[in-house]
LOKELO-252836 format. One record per residue: residue number from 1; residue in one letter; x negated, y, z negated of N, C-alpha, C in turn. Coordinates in Angstrom, 3 decimals, always signed. Each point is the difference from the previous one (the first is absolute). Layout:
+-----+---+----------+----------+----------+----------+----------+----------+----------+----------+----------+
!   k ! r !      n.X !      n.Y !      n.Z !     ca.X !     ca.Y !     ca.Z !      c.X !      c.Y !      c.Z !
+-----+---+----------+----------+----------+----------+----------+----------+----------+----------+----------+
! NUM ! A !        X !        Y !        Z !        X !        Y !        Z !        X !        Y !        Z !
...
+-----+---+----------+----------+----------+----------+----------+----------+----------+----------+----------+
//
This chain:
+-----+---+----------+----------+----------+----------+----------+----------+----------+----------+----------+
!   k ! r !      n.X !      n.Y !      n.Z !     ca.X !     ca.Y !     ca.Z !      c.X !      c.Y !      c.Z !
+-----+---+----------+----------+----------+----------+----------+----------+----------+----------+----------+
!   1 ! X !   -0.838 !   -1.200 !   +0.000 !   +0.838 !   +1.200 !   +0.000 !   -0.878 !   +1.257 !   +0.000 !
!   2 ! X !   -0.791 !   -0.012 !   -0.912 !   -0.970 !   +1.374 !   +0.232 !   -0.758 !   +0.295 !   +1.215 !
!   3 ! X !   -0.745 !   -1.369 !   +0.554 !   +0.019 !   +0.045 !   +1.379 !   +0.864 !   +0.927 !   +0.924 !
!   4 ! X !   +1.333 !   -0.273 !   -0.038 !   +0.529 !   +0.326 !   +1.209 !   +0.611 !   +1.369 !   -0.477 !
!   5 ! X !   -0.024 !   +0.226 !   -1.299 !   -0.116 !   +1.464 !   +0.112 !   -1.279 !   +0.882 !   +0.252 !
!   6 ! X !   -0.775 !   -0.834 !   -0.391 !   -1.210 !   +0.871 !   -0.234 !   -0.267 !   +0.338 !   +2.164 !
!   7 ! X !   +0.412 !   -1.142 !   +0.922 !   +0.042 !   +0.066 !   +1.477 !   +1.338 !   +1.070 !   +0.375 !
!   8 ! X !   +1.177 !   +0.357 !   -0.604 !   +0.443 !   +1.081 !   +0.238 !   -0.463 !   +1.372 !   -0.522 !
!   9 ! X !   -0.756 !   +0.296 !   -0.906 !   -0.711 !   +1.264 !   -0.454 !   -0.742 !   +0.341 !   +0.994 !
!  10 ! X !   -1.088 !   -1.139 !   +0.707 !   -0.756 !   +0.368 !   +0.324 !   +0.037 !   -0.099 !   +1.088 !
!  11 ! X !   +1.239 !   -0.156 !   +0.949 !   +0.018 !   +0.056 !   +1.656 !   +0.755 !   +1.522 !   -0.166 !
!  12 ! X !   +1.104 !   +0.225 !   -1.296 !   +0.185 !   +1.298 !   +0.146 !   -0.886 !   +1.230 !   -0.260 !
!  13 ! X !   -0.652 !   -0.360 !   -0.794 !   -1.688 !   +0.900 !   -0.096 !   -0.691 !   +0.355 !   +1.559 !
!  14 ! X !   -0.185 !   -1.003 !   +0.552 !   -0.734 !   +0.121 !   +1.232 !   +0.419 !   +0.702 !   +0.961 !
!  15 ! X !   +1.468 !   -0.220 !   -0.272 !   +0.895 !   +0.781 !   +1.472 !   +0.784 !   +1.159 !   -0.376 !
!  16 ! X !   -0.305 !   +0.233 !   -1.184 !   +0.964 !   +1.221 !   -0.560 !   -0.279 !   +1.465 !   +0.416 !
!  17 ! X !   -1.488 !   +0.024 !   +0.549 !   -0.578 !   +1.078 !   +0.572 !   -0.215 !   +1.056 !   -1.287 !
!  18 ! X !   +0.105 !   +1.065 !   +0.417 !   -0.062 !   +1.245 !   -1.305 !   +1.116 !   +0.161 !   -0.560 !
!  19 ! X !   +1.359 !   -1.072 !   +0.118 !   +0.429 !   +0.245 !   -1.544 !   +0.122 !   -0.812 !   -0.739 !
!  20 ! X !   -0.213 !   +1.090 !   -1.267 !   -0.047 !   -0.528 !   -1.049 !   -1.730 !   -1.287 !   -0.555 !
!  21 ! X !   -0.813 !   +0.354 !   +0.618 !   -0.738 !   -1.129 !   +0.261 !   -0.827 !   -0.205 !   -0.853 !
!  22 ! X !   -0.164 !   +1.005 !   -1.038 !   -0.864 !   +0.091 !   -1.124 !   +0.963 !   -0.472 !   -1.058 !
!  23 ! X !   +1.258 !   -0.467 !   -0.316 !   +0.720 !   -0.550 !   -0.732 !   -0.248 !   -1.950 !   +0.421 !
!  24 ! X !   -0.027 !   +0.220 !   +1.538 !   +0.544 !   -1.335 !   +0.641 !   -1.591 !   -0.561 !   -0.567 !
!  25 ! X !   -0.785 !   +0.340 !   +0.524 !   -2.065 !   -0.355 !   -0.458 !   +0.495 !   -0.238 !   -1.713 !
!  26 ! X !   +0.490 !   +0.504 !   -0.427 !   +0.188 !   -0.190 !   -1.182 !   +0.914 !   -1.348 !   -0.634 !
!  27 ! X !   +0.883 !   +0.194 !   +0.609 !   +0.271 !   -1.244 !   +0.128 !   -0.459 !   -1.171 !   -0.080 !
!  28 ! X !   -0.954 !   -0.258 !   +1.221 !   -0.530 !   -1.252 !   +0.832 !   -1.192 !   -0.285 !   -0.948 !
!  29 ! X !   -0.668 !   +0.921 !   -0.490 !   -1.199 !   +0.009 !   -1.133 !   +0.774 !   -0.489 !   -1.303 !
!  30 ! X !   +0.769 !   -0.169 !   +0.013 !   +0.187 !   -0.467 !   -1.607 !   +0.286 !   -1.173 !   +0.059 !
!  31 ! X !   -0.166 !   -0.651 !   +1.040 !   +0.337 !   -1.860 !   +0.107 !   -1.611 !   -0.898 !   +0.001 !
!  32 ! X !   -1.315 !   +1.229 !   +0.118 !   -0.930 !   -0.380 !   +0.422 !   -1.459 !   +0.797 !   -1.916 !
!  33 ! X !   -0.615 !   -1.221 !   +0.551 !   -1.530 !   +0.066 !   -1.030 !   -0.426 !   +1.449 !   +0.218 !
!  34 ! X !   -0.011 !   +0.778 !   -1.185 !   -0.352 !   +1.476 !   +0.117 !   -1.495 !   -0.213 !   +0.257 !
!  35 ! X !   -0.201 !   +0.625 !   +1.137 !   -1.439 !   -0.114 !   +0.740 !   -0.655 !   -1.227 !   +0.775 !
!  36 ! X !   +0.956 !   -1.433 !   +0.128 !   -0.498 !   -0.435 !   +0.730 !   +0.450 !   +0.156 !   +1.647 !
!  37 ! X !   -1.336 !   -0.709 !   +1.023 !   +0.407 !   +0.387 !   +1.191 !   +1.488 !   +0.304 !   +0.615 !
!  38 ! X !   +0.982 !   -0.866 !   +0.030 !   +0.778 !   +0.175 !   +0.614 !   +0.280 !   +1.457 !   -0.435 !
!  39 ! X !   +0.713 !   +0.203 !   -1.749 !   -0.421 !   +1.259 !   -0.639 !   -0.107 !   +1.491 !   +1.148 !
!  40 ! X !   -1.809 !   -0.316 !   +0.190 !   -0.735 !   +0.923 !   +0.358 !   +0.300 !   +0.232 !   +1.292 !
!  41 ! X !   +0.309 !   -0.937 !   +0.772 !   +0.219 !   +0.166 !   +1.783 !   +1.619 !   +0.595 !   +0.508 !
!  42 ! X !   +0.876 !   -0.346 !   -1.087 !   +1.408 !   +0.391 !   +0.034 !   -0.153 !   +1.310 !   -0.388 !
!  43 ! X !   -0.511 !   +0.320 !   -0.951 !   -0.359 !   +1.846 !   -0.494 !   -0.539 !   +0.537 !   +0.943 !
!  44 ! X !   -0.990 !   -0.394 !   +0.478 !   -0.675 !   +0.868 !   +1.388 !   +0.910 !   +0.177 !   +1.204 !
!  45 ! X !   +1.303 !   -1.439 !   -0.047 !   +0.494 !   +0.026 !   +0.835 !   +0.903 !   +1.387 !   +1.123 !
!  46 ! X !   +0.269 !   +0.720 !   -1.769 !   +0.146 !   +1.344 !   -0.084 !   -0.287 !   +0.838 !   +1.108 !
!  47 ! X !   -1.191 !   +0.354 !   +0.170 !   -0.212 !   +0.885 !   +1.259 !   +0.914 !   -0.280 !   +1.376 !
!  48 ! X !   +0.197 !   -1.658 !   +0.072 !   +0.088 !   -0.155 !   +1.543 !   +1.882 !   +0.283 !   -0.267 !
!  49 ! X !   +0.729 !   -0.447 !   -1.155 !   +1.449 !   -0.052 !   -0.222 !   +0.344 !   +1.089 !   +0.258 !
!  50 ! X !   -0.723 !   +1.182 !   -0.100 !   +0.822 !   +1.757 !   +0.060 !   +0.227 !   +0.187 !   +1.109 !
!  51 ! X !   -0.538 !   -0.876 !   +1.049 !   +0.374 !   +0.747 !   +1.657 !   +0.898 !   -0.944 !   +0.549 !
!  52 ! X !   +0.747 !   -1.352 !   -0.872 !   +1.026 !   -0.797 !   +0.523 !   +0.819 !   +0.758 !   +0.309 !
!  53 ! X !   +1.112 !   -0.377 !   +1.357 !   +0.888 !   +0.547 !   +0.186 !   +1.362 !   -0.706 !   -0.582 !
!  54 ! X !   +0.565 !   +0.652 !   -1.431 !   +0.973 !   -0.780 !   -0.637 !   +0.993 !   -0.860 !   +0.637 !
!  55 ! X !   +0.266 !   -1.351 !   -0.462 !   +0.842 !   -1.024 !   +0.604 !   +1.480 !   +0.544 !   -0.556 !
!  56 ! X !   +0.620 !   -0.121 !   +0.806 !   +1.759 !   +0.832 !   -0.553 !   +0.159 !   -1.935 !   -0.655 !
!  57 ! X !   +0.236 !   -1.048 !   +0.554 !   +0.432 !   -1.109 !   -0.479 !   -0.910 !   -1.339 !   -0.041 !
!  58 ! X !   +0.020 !   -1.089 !   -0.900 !   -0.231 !   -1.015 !   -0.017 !   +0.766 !   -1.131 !   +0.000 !
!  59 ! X !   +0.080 !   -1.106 !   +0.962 !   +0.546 !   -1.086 !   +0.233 !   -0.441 !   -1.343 !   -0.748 !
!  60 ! X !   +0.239 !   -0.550 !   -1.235 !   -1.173 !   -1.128 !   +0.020 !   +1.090 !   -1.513 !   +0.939 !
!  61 ! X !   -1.061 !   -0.472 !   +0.777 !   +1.010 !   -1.124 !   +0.641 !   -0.715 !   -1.335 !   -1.232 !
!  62 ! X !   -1.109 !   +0.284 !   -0.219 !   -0.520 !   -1.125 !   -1.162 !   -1.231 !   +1.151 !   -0.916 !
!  63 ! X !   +0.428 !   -0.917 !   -0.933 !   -1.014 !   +0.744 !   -0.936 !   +0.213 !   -1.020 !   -0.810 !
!  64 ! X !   -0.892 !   -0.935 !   -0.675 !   +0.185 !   -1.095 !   -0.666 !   -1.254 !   -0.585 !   -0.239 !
!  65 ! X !   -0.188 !   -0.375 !   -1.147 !   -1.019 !   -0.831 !   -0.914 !   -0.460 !   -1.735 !   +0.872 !
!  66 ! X !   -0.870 !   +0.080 !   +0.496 !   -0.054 !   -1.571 !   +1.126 !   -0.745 !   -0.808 !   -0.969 !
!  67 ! X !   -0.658 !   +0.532 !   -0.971 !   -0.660 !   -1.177 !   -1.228 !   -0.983 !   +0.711 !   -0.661 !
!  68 ! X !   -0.239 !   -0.261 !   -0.987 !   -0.741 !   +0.001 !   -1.509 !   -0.605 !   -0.872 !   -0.700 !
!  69 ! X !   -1.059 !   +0.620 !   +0.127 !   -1.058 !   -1.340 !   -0.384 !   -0.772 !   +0.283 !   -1.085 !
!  70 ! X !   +0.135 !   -0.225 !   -1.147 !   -0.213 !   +0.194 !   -1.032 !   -2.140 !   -0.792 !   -0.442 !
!  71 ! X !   -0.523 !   +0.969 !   -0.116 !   -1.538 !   -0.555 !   +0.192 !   +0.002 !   -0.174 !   -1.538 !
!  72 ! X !   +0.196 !   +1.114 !   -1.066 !   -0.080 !   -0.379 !   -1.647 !   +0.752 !   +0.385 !   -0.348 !
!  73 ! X !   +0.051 !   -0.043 !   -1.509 !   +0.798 !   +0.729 !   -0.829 !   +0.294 !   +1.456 !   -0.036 !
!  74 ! X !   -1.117 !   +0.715 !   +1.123 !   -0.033 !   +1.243 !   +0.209 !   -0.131 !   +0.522 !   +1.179 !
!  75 ! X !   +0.239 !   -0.867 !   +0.893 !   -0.243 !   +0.407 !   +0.817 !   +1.264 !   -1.101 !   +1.240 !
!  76 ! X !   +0.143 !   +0.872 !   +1.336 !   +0.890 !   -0.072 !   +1.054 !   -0.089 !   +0.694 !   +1.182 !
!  77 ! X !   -0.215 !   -0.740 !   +0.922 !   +0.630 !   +0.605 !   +1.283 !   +1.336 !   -0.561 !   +0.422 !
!  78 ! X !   +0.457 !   +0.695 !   +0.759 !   +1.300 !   +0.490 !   +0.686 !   +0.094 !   +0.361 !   +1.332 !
!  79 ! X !   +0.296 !   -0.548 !   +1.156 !   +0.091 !   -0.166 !   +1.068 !   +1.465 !   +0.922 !   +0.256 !
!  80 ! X !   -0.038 !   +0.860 !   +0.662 !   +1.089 !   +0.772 !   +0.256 !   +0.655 !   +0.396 !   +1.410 !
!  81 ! X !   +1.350 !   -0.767 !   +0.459 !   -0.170 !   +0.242 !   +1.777 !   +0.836 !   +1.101 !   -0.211 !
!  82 ! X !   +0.319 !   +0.911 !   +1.465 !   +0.028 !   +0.913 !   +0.439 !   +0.428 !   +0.242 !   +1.073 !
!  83 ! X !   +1.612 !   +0.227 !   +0.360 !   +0.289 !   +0.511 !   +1.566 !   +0.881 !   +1.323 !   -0.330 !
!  84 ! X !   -0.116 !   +0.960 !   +0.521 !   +0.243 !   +1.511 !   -0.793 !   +0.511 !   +0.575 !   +1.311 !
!  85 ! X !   +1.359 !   +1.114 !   +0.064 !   -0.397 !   +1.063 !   +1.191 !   +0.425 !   +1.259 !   -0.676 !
!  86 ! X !   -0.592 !   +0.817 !   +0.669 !   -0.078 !   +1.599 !   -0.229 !   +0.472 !   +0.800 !   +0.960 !
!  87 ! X !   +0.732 !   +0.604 !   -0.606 !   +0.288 !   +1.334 !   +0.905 !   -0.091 !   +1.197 !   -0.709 !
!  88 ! X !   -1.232 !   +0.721 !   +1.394 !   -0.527 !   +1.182 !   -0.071 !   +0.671 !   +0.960 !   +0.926 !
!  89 ! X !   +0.830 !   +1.206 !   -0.787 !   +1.217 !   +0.269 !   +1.270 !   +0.023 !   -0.888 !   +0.589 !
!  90 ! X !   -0.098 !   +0.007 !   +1.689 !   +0.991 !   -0.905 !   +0.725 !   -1.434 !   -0.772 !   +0.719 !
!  91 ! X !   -0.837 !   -0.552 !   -1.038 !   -1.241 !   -1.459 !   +0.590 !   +0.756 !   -0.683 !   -1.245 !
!  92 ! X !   -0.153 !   -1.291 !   +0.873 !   +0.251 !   -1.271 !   -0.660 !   -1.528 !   -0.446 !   +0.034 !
!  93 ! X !   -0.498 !   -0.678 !   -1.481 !   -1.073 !   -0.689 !   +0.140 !   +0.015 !   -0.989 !   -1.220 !
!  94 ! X !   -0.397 !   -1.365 !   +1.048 !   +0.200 !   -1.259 !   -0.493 !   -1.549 !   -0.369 !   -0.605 !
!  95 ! X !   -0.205 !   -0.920 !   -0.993 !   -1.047 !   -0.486 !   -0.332 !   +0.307 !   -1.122 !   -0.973 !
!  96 ! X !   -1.123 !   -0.818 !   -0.124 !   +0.284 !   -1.163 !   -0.788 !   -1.641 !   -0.765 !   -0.522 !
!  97 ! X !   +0.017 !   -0.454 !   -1.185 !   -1.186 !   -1.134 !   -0.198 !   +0.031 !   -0.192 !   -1.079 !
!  98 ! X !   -1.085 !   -0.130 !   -1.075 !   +0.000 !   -0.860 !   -1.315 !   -0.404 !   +1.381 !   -0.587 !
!  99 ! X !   -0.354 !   +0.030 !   -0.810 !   -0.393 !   +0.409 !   -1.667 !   -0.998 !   -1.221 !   -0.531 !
! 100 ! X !   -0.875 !   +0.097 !   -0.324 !   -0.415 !   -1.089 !   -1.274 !   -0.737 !   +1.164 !   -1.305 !
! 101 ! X !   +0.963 !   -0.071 !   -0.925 !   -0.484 !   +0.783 !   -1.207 !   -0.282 !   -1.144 !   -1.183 !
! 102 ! X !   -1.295 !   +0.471 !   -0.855 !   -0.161 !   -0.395 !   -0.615 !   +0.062 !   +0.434 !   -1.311 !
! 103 ! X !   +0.751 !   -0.076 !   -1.430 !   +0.182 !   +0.525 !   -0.535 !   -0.662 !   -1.421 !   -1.740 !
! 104 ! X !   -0.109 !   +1.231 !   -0.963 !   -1.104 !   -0.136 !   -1.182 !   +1.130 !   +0.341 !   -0.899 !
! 105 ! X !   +0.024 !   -0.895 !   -0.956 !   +0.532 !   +0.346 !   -1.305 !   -0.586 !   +0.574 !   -1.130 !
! 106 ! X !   +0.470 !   +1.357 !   +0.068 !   -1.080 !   +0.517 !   -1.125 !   +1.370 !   +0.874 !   -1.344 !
! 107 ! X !   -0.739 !   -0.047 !   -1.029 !   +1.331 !   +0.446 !   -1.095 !   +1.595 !   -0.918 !   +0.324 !
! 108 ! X !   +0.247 !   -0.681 !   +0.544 !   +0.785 !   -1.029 !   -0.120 !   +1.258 !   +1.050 !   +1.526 !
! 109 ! X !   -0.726 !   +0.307 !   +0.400 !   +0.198 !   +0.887 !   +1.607 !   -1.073 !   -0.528 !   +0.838 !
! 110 ! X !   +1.504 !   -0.811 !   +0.868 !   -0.955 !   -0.125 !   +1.958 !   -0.450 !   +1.143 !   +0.648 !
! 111 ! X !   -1.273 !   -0.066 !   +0.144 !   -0.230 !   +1.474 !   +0.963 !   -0.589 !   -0.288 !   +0.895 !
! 112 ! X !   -0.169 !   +0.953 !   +1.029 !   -0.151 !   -0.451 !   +1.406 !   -1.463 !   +0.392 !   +0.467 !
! 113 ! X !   -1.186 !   -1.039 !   +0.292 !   -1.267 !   +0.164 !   -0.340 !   -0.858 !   -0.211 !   +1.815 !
! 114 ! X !   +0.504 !   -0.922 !   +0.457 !   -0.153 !   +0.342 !   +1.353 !   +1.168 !   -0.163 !   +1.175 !
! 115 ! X !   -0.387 !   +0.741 !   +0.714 !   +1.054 !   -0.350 !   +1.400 !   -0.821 !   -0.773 !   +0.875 !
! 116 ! X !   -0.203 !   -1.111 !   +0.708 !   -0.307 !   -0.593 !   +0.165 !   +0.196 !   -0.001 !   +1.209 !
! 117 ! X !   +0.889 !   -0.297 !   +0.997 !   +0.109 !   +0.182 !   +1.788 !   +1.131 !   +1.149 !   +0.093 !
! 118 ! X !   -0.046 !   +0.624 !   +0.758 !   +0.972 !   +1.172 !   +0.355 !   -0.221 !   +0.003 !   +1.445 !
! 119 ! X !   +1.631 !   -0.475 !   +0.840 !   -0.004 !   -0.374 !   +1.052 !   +0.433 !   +0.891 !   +0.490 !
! 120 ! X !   +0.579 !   +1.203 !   -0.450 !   +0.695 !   +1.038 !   +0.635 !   -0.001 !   +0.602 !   +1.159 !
+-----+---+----------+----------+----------+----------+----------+----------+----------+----------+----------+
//
């Protein structure tokens, strides 16, 4: 479940363009290891998000958990598929692939420590 929210924050982060986007970054950072990579590359991501041209809508046709594989007591990845469409005024744009996040149990909270393939 946190998975597939934590994959709607952060496709709306990406495409939200300049609004609101310093709330949305805010967001997407609080599912993730304060300062590790993923962390650090999603914060930088920043610069490139301000010149998106905002998506008016999102379609999910799948968005769903495909398996979880539990490595320890603290640890998990999460395989996440993905078929999405957007509309930007009047472009339709389709895309689809996996997610693999890996997420760390720390303070008795899953957090989200790497992203792992991003097929986008």
């Amino acid at each position: 479940e946190r998975a597939l929210v934590f994959c709607k924050d952060y496709f709306h982060y990406t495409s939200s363009g300049y609004n609101n986007t310093d709330s949305n970054l805010k967001k997407v950072l609080s599912y993730m290891i304060e300062n590790s990579a993923i962390y650090n590359r999603i914060l930088k991501s920043k610069i490139g998000i301000d010149y998106v041209t905002p998506v008016t809508s999102h379609e999910y046709h799948a968005l769903a958990v495909e398996k979880v594989i539990r490595v320890d007591d603290d640890t998990a990845i999460c395989s996440v598929y993905y078929d999405i469409e957007q509309w930007t005024y009047q472009v339709k744009r389709t895309y689809s692939g996996k997610l693999q996040l890996a997420f760390e149990n720390m303070d008795q909270r899953w957090v989200l420590s790497h992203m792992l393939t991003d097929t986008k």
